[in-house]
C-alpha positions as CSV (number, residue, x, y, z in Angstrom):
1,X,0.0,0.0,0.0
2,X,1.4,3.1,-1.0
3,X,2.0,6.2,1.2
4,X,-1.2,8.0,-0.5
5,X,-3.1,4.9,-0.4
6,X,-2.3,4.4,3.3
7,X,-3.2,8.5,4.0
8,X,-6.9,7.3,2.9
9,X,-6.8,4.2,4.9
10,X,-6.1,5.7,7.8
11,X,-9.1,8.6,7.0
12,X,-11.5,5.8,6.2
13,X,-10.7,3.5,9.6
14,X,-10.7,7.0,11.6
15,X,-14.4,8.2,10.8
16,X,-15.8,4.2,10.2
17,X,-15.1,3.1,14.0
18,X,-15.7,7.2,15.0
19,X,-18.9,7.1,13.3
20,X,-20.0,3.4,14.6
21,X,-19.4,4.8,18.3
22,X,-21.6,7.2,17.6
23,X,-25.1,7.4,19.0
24,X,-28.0,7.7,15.7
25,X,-25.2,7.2,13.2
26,X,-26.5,4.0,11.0
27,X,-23.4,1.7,11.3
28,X,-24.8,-0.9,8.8
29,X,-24.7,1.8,6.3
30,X,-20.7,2.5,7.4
31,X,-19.9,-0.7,7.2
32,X,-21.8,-1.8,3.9
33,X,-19.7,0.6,2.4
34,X,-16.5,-1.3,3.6
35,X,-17.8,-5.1,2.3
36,X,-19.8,-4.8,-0.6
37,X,-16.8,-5.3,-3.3
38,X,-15.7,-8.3,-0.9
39,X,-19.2,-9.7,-0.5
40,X,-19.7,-12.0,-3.3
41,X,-16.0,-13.2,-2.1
42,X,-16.4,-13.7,1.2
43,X,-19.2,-15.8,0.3
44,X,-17.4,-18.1,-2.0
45,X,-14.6,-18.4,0.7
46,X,-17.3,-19.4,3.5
47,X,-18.3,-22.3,1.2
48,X,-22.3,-21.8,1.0
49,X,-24.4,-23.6,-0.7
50,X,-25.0,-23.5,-4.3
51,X,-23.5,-24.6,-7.6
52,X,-21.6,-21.7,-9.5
53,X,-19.8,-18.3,-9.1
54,X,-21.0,-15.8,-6.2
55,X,-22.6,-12.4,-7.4
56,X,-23.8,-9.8,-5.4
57,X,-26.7,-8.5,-7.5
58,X,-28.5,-5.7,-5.7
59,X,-28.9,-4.3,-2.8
60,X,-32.1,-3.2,-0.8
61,X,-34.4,-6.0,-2.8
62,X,-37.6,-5.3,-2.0
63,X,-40.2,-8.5,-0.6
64,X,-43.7,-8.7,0.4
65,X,-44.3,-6.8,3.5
66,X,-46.6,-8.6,6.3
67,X,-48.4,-7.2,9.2
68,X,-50.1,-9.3,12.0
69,X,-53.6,-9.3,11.7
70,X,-54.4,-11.6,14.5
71,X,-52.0,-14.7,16.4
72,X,-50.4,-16.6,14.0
73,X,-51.8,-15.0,11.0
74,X,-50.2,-12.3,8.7
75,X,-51.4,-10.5,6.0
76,X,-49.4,-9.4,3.1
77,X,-48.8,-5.4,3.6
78,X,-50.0,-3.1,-0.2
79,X,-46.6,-3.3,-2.9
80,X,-45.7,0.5,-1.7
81,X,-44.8,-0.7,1.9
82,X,-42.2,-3.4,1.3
83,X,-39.7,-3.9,3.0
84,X,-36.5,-4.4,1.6
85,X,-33.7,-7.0,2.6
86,X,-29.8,-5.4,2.7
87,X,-28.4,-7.4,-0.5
88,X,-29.6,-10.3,-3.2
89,X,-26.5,-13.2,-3.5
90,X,-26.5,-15.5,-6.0
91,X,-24.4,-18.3,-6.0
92,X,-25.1,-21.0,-8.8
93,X,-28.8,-21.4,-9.4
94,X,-29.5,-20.8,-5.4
95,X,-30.8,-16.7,-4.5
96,X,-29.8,-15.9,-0.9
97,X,-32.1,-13.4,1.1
98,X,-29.5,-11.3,3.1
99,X,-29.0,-9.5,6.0
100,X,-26.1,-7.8,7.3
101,X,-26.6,-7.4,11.6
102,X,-23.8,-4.9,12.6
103,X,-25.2,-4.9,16.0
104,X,-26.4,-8.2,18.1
105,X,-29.1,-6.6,19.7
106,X,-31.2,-5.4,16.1
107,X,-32.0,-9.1,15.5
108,X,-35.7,-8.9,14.4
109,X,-38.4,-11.6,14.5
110,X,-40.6,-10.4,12.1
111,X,-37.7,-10.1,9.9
112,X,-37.1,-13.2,9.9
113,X,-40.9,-14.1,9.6
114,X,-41.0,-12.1,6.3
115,X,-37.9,-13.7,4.9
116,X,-39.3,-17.0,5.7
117,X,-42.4,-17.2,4.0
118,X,-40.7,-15.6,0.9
119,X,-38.4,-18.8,1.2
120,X,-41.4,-20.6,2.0
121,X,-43.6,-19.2,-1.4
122,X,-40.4,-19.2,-3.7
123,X,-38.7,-17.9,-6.9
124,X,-42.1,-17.2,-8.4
125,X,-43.7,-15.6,-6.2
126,X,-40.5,-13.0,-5.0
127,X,-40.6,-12.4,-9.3
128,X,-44.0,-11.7,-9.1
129,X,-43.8,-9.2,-6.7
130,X,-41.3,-7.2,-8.0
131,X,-42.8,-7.0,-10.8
132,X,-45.3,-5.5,-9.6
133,X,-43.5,-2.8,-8.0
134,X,-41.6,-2.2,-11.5
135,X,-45.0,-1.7,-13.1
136,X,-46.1,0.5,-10.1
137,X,-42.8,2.5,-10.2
138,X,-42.3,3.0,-13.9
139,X,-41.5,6.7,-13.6
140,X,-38.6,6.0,-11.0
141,X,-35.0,5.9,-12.1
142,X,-33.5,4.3,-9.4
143,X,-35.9,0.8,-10.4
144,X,-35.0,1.2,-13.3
145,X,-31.4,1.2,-12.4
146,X,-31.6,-1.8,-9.9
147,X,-33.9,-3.9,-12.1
148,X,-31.2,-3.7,-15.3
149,X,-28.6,-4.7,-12.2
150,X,-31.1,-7.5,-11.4
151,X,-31.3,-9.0,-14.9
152,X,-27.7,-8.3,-16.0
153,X,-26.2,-10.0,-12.6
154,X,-28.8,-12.9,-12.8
155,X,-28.3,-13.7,-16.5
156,X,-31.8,-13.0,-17.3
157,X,-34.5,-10.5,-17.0
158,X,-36.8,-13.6,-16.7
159,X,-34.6,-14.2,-13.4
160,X,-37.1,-16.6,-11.7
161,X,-36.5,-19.2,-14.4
162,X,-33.1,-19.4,-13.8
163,X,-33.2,-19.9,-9.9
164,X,-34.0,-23.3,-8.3
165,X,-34.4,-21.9,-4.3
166,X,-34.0,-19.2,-2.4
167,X,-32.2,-19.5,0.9
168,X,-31.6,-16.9,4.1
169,X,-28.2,-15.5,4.7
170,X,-27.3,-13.8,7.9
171,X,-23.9,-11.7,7.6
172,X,-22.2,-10.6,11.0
173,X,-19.0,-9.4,11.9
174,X,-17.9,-11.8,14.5
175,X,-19.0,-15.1,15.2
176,X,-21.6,-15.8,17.8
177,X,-22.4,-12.2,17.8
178,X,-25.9,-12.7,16.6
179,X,-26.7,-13.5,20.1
180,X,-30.9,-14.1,19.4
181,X,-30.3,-17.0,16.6
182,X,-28.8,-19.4,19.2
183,X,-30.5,-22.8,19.6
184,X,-33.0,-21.8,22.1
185,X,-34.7,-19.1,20.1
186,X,-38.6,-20.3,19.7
187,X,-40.4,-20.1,16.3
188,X,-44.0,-19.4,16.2
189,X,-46.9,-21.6,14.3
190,X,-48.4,-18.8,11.9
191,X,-50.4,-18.2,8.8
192,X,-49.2,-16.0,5.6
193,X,-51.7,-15.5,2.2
194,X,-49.7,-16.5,-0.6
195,X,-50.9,-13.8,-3.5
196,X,-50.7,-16.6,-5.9
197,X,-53.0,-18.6,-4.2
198,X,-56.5,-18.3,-2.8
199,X,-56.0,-19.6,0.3
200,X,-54.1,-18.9,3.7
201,X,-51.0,-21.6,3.5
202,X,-50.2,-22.4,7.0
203,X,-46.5,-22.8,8.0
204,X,-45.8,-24.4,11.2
205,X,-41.9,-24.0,12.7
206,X,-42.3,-26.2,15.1
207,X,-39.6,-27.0,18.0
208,X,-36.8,-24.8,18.0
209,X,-33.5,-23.8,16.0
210,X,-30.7,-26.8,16.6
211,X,-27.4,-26.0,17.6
212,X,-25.4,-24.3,15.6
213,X,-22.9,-26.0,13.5
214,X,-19.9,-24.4,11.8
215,X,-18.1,-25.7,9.0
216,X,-14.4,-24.1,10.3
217,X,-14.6,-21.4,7.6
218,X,-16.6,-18.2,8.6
219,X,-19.9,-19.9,8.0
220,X,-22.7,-21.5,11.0
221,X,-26.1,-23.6,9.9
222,X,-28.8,-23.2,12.0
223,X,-31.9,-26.0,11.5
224,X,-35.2,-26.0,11.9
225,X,-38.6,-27.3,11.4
226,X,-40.8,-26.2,9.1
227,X,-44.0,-28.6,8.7
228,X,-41.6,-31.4,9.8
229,X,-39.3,-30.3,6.6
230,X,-35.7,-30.0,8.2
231,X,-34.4,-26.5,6.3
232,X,-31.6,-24.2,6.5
233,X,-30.5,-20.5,8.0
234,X,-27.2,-19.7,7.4
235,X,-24.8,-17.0,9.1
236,X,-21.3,-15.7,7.8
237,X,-19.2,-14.7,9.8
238,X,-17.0,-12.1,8.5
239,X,-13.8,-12.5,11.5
240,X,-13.5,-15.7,10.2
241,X,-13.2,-15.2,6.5
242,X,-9.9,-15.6,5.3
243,X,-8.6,-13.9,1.5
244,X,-5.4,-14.7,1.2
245,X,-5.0,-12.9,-2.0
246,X,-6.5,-9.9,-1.0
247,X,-4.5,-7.3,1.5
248,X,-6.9,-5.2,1.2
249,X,-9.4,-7.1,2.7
250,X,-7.2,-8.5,5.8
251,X,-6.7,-4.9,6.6
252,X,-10.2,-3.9,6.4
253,X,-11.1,-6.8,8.2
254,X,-8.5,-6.6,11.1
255,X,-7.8,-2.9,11.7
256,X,-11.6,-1.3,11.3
257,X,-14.2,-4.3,11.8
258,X,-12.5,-6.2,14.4
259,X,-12.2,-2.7,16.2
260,X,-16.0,-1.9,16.0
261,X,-16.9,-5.5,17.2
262,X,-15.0,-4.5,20.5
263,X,-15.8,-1.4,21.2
264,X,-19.7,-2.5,20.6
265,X,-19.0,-5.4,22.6
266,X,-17.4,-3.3,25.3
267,X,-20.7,-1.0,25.4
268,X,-23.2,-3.5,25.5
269,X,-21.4,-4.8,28.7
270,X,-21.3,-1.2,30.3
């Protein structure tokens, strides 16, 4: 790294762990900045599942939105008021759902609910419903924008056909620090409408998440039970994910995010 190059380092780590210490700063933002061009890496070095090269191909995908409309039942939310997950990761013909959690206290269940019945309703169904906001949203730029990254990334802008499953990644910067997706945390029996069908499907998670098992390389795989179907969550752990070609990730990794996983650490125990 050369003198200039170093300067801006040094800038860059200065105001990233500054800004991360700092109360109403967004430190996911700060930090997505840092490990989006190592994304698509990081996941190929974790060894997720999936047949074929890792691409990152957007970021802030939109998916149906649900509210709670009584126990155990949720209705999907109008096109206008989705919510978004942080990035879109293909790897082969498998579309990971993906969240990055800077902070292990801002795990959120009904996260989780949302991104589980858009596994649960598949490729089709995610297509569907960003179509729909295309068509709703034809006058905005910035769709237009992510829905050429969508098809160019994907290989196709009749993406659906070209993905088998779609799968839930969990991104964190240390392993373990995603406290609430240990094996105790309890799943709920709910209901979701399905927009492509007329009925209420019914999804039962019964039991809870198993243990969680790592594979030695930055990545954890967390079971459960979904109508007595064993499936899959799976978190990466970015302390633990090694580039040996790439300097400039080491020293992102071990002089900025190690730094902010401390001092976070070091505040939530205060």
């Amino acid at each position: 790294m050369c003198q200039s190059d170093k300067s801006f380092f040094d800038i860059v780590k200065k105001w990233t762990i500054n800004d991360y210490k700092t109360p109403k700063i967004k430190a996911e933002v700060i930090i997505d900045m840092l490990i989006s061009e190592f994304l698509a890496e990081t996941v190929e070095a974790s060894g997720l599942p999936g047949n074929g090269k890792s691409i990152l191909v957007t970021k802030e995908f939109p998916i149906r939105g649900y509210k709670k409309r009584k126990d155990f039942e949720y209705i999907s939310t109008e096109i206008n008021n989705s919510p978004s997950v942080d990035y879109l990761i293909k790897k082969g013909d498998v579309l990971y759902l993906t969240e990055l959690k800077t902070d292990p206290l801002s795990f959120s269940e009904k996260q989780l609910i949302r991104m589980l019945i858009a596994k649960e309703h598949g490729i089709n169904d995610l297509y569907q419903h960003y179509t729909e906001i295309l068509d709703s949203t034809k006058h905005c730029t910035k769709y237009d924008f992510q829905s050429g990254q969508v098809a160019d990334n994907i290989g196709s802008s009749q993406w659906n056909k070209c993905i088998k499953s779609i799968e839930i990644l969990y991104v964190e910067l240390k392993a373990n620090h995603i406290s609430s997706l240990d094996h105790n945390q309890q799943f709920m029996i709910f209901k979701a409408d399905n927009k492509n069908n007329s009925e209420e499907v019914e999804y039962v998670f019964d039991g809870v998440l198993s243990e969680l098992k790592e594979n030695g390389r930055g990545l954890r795989v967390s079971s459960y039970n979904s109508n007595g179907i064993k499936k899959n969550i799976y978190i990466m752990s970015l302390d633990k994910i090694e580039l040996p070609n790439n300097t400039l990730w080491n020293d992102i990794k071990k002089e900025i995010l190690e730094e902010c996983v401390i001092d976070k650490a070091e505040d939530n125990q205060e």
